[in-house]
N, C-alpha and C positions, 0 to 999 in steps of 0.2 A: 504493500500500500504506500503510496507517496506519501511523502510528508512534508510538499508544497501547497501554499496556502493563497489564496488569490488577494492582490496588495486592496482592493476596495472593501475587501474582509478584515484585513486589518486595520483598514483605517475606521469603519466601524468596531472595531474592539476598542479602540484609541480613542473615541469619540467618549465611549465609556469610562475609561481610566482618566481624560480629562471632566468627567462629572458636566458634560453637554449633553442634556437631557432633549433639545428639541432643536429642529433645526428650519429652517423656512427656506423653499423651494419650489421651481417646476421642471418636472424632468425630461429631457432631451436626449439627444445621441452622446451629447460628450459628458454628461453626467450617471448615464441609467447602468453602470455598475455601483455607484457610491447609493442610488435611490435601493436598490435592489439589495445592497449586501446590510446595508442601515436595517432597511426593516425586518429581514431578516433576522436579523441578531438581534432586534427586539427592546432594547435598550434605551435609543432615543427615539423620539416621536417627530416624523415629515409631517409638518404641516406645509401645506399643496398651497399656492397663493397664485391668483391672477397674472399676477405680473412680477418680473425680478425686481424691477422698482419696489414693489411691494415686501418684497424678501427682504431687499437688505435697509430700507425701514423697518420694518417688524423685528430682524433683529438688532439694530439700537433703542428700540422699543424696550426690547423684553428685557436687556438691560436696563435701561432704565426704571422700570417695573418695579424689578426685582435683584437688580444686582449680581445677576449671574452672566456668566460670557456665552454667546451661543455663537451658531451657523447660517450661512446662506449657501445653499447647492445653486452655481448656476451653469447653466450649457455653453455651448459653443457657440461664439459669432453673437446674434443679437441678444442672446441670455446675457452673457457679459456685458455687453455694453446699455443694456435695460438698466442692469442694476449701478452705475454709476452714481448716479442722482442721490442714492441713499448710501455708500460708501462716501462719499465726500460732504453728506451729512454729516455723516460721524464724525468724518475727520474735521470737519469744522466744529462740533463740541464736544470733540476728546473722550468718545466712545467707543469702547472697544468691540470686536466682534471679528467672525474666523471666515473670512469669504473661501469656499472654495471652489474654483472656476476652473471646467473642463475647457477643453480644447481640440482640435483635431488629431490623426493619428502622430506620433513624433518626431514621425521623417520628418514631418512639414513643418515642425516646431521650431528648428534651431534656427538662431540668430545671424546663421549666417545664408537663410533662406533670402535671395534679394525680392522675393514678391512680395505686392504687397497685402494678398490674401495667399494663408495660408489653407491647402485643401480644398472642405466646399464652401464654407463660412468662417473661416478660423481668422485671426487675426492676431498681430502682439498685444496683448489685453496687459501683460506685465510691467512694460515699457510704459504705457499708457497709463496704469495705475502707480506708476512707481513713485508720481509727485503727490499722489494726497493718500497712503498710507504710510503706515512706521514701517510694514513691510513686504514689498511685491516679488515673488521667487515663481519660477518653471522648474517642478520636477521633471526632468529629463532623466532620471536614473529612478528606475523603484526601490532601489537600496534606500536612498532617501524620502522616500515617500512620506514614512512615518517624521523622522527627522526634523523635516521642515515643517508640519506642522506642527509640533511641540515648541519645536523654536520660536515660530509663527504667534504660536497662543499666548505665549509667554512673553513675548514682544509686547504684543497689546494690551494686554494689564499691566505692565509697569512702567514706572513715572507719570509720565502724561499718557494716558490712553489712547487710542484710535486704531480702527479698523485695522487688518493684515487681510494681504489678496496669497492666497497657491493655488497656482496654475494647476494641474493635473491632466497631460494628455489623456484621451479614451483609451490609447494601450496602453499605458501605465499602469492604468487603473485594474485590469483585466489578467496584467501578468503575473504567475503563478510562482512565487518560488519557496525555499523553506524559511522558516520565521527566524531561524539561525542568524539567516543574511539580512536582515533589517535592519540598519544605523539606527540608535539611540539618540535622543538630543540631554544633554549632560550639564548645562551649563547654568551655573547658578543665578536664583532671581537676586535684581537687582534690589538694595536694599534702600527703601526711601530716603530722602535726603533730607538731613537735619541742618539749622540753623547752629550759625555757630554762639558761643557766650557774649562775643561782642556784639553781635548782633542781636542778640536779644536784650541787652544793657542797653544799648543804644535804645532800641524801639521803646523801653522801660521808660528811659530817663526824658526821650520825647514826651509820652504822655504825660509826665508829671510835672513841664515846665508849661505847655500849652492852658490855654480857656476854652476852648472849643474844640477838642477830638473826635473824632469821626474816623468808626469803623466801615470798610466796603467788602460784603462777604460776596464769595463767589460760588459758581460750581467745581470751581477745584477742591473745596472744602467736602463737599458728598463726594467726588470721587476719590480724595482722600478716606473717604469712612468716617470722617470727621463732625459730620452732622449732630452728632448726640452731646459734642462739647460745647458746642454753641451756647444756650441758656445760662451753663457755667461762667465761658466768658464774657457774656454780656452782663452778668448779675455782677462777677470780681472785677472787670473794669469801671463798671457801674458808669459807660459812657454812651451816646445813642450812636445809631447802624443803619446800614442801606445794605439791600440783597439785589445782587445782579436779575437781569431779567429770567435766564436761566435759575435760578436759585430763590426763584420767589417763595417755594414752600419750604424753607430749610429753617424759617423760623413763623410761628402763629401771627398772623395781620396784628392780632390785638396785645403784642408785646409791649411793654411801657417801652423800650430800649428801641423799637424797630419806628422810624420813620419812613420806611417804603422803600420805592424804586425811582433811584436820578435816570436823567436821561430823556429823549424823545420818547419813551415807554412806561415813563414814571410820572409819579403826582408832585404836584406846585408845592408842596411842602416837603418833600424830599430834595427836588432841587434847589430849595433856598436853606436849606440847612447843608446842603454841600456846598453853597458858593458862600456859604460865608464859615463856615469853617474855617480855622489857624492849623490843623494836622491833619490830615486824611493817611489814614491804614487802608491800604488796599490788599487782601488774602484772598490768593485763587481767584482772581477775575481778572482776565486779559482787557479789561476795560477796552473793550471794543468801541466804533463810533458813535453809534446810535446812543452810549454811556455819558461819553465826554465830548463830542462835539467833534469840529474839525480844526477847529483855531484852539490850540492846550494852550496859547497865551490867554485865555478867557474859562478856562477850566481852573475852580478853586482860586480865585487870585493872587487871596493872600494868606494860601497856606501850605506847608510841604508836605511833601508827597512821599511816602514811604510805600513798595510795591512788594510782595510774597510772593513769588509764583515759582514753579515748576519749570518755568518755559525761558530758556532765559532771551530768545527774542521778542516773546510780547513782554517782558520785565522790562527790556531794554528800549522797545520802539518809542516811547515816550519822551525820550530822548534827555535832553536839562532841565525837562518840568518835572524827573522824576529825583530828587534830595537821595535817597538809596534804596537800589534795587539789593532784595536777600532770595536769595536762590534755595530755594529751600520747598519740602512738601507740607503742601497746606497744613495736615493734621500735626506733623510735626510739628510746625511753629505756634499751630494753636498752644501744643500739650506742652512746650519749651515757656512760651508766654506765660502760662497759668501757673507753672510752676517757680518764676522769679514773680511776677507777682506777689503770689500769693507767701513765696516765704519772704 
């Protein structure tokens, strides 16, 4: 009896060992081994959607939801490029989730194919995803098959989050060998990034010279897991706050502390308690424009700007309105803050 095992069978086992319970899809030629070996095995649940569009919303949906990382199966040719729209959602608010996108047979895959349609629909979907994910690969090898998606997963939860695309040709997927020969992915998660003690003295010693401090929470703060410290640190700085448009529900409307949302999306009295603020804390929000305007010499006049973020080029695009950028993960510098505070 052999004891080769077909690689879309292991990637459904795999699916399972990463604790990806459902996956959003419609099945096509360059996916219907991964549809077929998935349900099969029984483990995670294909839910069927209209449209790839539909797929890879629904999964930064269900993240969002629920805080789990899931799937989008999409086909070859217009499967892949349906589903754009909603990968570059994600990638626009640091949402992760595990695209994976078949392809024509492999002959027709490699990069050094000069046409510009590979097969009968195929195309480089990789190249093309490679500017709005953390990470776009073509298994060309089934040794790697397994591999790069671990890599792949594990990309997209850490630091800043956002979508990863794996290519998977149709034979790829289909080809049979023993589990012996499957590459592992090995390489350890990134460990969130802390604030250093200067930096949190620093941010201390601002708030205690200031009259008017202002906190700006973001969605870096949920995707930190940080959301449950919030009330803490609004009660021990006992100063008022603005939640990004994203992060509107990370604290209750009727908090004594929470003045609302600045911004062309926010209320007149959130904005006037930002322009006249003397400190603005900004944590986890890339204070995008619709926040601050387009002229930052009219943003907060006359007060400094202290910026938290993960990202260190939206920390940094603010350019000399921003007094100091701390590179650091949200949750960290909350649980770093609360703790020189409060001793």
């Amino acid at each position: 009896m052999s004891n080769e095992v077909k690689v879309s069978d292991q990637i459904a086992l795999l699916l399972e060992e990463l604790d990806i319970r459902h996956v959003f899809g419609i099945i096509g030629a360059g996916n219907v081994h991964l549809f077929e070996s998935i349900t099969r095995h029984g483990f995670t649940e294909i839910v069927c959607v209209h449209h790839e569009q539909a797929a890879t919303m629904a999964m930064q949906t269900y993240y969002r939801s629920c805080g789990r990382i899931c799937a989008a199966l999409l086909t070859t040719g217009g499967g892949a490029t349906n589903g754009v729209t909603g990968v570059v959602s994600g990638w626009a608010d640091s949402i992760p989730g595990l695209v994976i996108a078949g392809n024509e047979h492999s002959k027709h895959t490699s990069s050094s194919n000069p046409l510009r349609m590979w097969g009968v629909q195929g195309y480089d979907s990789v190249q093309m995803m490679d500017q709005v994910t953390k990470y776009a690969v073509r298994v060309s090898d089934p040794l790697l098959a397994l591999y790069e998606l671990e890599k792949a997963a594990q990309i997209s939860l850490e630091c800043r989050p956002g979508p990863v695309w794996v290519e998977i040709p149709m034979d790829i997927q289909s080809t049979r060998m023993p589990v012996s020969k499957f590459t592992r992915f090995s390489g350890g998660k990134v460990a969130a990034l802390k604030p250093t003690n200067d930096e949190i003295r620093q941010v201390v010693e601002s708030l205690g010279k200031v009259e008017r401090p202002l906190l700006w929470l973001g969605q870096g703060i949920r995707l930190s897991g940080a959301v449950g410290e919030l009330p803490g640190l609004l009660n021990q700085l006992d100063i008022p706050a603005l939640v990004s448009w994203a992060g509107i529900d990370m604290l209750d409307s009727d908090h004594p502390r929470l003045m609302g949302r600045a911004g062309v999306y926010g209320q007149r009295a959130a904005n006037f308690t930002l322009q006249n603020c003397d400190y603005l804390l900004a944590i986890g929000t890339r204070l995008a424009i619709p926040q601050v305007g387009y002229d930052l010499t009219e943003l907060a006049r006359g007060a400094h700007i202290d910026v938290v973020d993960i990202d260190v080029d939206e920390g940094l695009k603010l350019g000399q309105r921003v007094n100091k950028f701390i590179h650091a993960d949200a949750g960290q510098f909350i649980s770093e803050l609360l703790t020189h505070t409060i001793g």
